[in-house]
VOGU-3710 file (C-alpha; in Angstrom, 3 decimals, decimal comma):
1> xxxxxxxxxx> 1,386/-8,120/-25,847  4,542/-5,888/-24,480  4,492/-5,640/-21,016  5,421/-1,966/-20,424  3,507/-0,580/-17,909  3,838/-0,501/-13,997  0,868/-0,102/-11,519  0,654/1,270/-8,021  -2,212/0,496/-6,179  -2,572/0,444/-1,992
11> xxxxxxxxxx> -5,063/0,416/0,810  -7,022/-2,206/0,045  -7,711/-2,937/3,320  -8,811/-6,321/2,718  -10,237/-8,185/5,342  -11,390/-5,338/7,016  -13,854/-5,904/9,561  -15,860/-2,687/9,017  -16,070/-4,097/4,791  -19,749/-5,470/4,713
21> xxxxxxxxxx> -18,777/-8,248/1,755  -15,478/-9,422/1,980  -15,503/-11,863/-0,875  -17,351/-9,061/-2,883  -13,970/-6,667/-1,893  -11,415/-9,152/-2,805  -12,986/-10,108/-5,858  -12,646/-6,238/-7,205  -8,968/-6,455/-6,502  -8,571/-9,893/-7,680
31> xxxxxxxxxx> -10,245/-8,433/-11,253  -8,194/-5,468/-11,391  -4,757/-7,977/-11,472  -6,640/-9,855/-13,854  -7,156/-6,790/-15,787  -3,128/-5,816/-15,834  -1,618/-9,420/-16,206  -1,225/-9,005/-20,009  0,499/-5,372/-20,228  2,120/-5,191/-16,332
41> xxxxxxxxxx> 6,027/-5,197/-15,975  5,872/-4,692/-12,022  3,316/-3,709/-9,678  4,170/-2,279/-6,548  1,713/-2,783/-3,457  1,895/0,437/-1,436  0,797/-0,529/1,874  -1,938/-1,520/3,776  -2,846/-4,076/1,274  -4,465/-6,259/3,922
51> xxxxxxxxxx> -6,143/-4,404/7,065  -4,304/-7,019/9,294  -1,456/-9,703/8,844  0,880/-11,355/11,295  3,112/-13,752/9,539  4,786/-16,609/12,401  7,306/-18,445/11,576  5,257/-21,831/10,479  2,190/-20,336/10,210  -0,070/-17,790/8,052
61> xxxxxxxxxx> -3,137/-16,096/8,544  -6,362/-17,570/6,276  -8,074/-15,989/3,801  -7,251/-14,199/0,604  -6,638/-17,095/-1,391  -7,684/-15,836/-4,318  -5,581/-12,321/-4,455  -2,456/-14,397/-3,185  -3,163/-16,904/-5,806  -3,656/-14,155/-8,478
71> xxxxxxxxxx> -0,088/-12,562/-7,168  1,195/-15,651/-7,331  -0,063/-16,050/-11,237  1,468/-12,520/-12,265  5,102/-13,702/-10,673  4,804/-16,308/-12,427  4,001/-14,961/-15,708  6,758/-12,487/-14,868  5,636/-9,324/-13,385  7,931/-8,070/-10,631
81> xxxxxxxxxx> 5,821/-7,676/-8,165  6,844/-5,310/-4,838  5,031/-5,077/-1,644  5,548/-1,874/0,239  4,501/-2,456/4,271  2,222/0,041/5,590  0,829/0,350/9,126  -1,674/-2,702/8,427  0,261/-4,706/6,678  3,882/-4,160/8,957
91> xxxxxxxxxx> 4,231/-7,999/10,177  4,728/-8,859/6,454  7,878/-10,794/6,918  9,103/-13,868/4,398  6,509/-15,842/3,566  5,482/-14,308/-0,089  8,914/-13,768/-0,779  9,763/-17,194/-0,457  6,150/-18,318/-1,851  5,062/-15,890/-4,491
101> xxxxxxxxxx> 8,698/-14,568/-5,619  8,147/-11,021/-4,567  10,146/-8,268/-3,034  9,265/-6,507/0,531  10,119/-2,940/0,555  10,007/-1,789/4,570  10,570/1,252/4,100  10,710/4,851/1,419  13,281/3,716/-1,130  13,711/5,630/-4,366
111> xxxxxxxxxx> 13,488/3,185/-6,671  14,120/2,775/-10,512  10,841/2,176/-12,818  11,797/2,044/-16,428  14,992/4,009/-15,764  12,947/6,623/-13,953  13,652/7,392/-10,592  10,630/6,866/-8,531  10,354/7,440/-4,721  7,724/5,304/-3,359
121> xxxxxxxxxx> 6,439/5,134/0,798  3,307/4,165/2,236  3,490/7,330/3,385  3,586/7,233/7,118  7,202/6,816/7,358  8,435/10,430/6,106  7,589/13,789/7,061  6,423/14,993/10,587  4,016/12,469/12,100  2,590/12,308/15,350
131> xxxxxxxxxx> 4,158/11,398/18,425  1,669/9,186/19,711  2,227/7,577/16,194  5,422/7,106/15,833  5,965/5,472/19,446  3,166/2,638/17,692  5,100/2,695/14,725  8,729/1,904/16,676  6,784/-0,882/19,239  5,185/-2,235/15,247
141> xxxxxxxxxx> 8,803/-2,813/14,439  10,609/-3,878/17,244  12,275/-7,117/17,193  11,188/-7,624/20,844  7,477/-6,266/20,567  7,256/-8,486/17,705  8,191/-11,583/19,642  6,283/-10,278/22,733  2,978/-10,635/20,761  3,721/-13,428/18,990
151> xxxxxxxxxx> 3,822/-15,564/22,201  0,431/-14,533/22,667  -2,232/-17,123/21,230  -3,508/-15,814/17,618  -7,006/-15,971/18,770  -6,540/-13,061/21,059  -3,871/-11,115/19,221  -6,109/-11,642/15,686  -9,408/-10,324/18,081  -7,491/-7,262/19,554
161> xxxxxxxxxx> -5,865/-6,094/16,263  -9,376/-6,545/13,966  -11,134/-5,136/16,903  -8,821/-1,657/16,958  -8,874/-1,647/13,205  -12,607/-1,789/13,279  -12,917/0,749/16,224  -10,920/2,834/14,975  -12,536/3,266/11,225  -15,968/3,071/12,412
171> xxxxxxxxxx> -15,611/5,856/15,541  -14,451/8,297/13,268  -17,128/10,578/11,066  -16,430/10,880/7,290  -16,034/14,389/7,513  -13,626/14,018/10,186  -11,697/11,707/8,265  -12,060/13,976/5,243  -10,445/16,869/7,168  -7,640/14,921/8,330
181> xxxxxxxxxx> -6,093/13,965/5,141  -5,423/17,451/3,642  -3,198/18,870/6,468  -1,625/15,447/5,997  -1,395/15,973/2,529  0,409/19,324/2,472  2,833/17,845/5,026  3,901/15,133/2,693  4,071/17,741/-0,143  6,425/19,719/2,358
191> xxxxxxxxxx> 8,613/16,675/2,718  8,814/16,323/-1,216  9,740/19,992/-1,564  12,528/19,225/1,151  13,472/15,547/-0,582  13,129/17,207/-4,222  15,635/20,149/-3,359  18,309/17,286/-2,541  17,146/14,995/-4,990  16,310/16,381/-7,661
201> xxxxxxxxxx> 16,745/13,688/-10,232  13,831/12,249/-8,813  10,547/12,466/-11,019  7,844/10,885/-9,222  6,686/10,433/-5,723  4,289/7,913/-4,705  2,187/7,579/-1,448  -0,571/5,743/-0,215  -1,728/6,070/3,573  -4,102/8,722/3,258
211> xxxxxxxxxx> -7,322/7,508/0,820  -6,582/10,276/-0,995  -6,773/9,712/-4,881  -4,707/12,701/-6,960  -1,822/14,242/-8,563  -0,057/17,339/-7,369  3,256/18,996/-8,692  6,024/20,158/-6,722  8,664/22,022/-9,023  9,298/19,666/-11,986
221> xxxxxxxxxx> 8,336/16,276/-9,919  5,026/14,970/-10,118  3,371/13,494/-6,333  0,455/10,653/-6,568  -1,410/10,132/-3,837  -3,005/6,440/-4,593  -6,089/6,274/-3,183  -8,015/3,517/-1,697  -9,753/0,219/-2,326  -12,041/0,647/-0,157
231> xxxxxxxxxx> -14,710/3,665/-1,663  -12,624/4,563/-4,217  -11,093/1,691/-6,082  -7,882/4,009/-7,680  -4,451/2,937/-8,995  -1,807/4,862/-10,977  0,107/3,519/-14,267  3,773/4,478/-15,390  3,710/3,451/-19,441  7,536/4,639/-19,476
241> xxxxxxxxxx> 6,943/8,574/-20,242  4,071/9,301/-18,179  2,156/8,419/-14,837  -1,193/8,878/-14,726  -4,101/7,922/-12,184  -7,276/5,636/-12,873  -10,955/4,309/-12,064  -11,322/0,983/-11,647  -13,237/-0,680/-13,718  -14,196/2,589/-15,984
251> xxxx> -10,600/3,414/-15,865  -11,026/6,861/-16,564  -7,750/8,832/-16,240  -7,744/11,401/-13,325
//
């Protein structure tokens, strides 16, 4: 089979501690790169694959042995695989790059997908974003903070940052969380405008971030928001001419 196609998918979130079956979770993921390993020619990871990770120097978190193993199988069969760092997932460092083979992207980047210029984020790295948030953000990235918290012992720093995660989904009413993502939306649509006008070779924009699964156009580009893995179980495919968003497992295009 020609492997033409390349898949976006983010916010999996896995390992969350507010996810009731976490083998049941990973297993959906772990099918849907089953599902792509014949026809993929990259997959990009948009972020906030895992709710938490902090990679040491000699040591790795447990757990998700069977999605690394699976990314590990689709290197090897020769999908270029790239992992995009979102706010979860920021303390991604070497360790899959050296183990699995594939690329960490820390930041927007456009990038080129079958000689189409894609610009990919997580999506909480562009536009106008809280204060409050990007102060966490800068202390997330900081060579120092980094270091800082990774003289603390694991079993408090692992406690703390599950714990907030947790909190911080489970505090926060559906409908609140609904409302929040459209303003967001339209503010990463007013960024693309802005990017597009300088850009404007640029076809496609991809974001995760925001559990918000659709397409919108802004002049002749075309802006995916991914979804999530969590209620929604979305991803988008680029066969070469056209992106399109999906259901997983009806994959019903969007």
């Amino acid at each position: 089979m020609t492997r033409n196609n390349t898949y976006f998918i983010s916010d999996c979130h896995l390992g969350g501690g507010y996810i009731a079956d976490h083998r049941a979770h990973e297993a959906r993921v772990v099918r849907f790169l089953d599902h792509i390993k014949d026809d993929a020619a990259a997959l990009y990871l948009v972020g906030d694959i895992l709710d938490y990770w902090y990679e040491y120097r000699t040591v790795v978190p447990r757990g998700f042995v069977r999605f690394l193993g699976k990314l590990a199988q689709l290197a090897d069969a020769g999908v270029r695989i790239t992992w995009v760092t979102g706010n979860h997932d920021v303390w991604l460092f070497d360790y899959l790059t050296n183990e699995v083979g594939l690329t960490v992207q820390r930041q927007a980047e456009v990038v080129d997908v079958s000689g189409t210029p894609f610009f990919v984020s997580h999506g909480d790295d562009v536009g106008h974003q809280p204060l409050k948030y990007r102060m966490m953000k800068a202390c997330f990235t900081s060579r120092l903070c980094q270091w800082l918290y990774a003289s603390v012992h694991p079993r408090w720093t692992y406690w703390i940052a599950t714990g907030w995660s947790k909190n911080n989904r489970i505090t926060r009413s559906p409908e609140a969380e609904e409302r929040e993502k459209i303003p967001a939306a339209e503010e990463l649509l007013r960024y693309v405008r802005q990017h597009h006008g300088q850009h404007p070779d640029v076809k496609y924009y991809v974001f995760g971030h925001l559990h918000l699964a659709r397409i919108d156009t802004v002049d002749d580009a075309q802006v995916v928001f991914l979804g999530d893995w969590i209620k929604q179980d979305t991803y988008a495919v680029f066969d070469g001419t056209q992106l399109s968003l999906h259901h997983f497992p009806e994959d019903i295009p969007t």
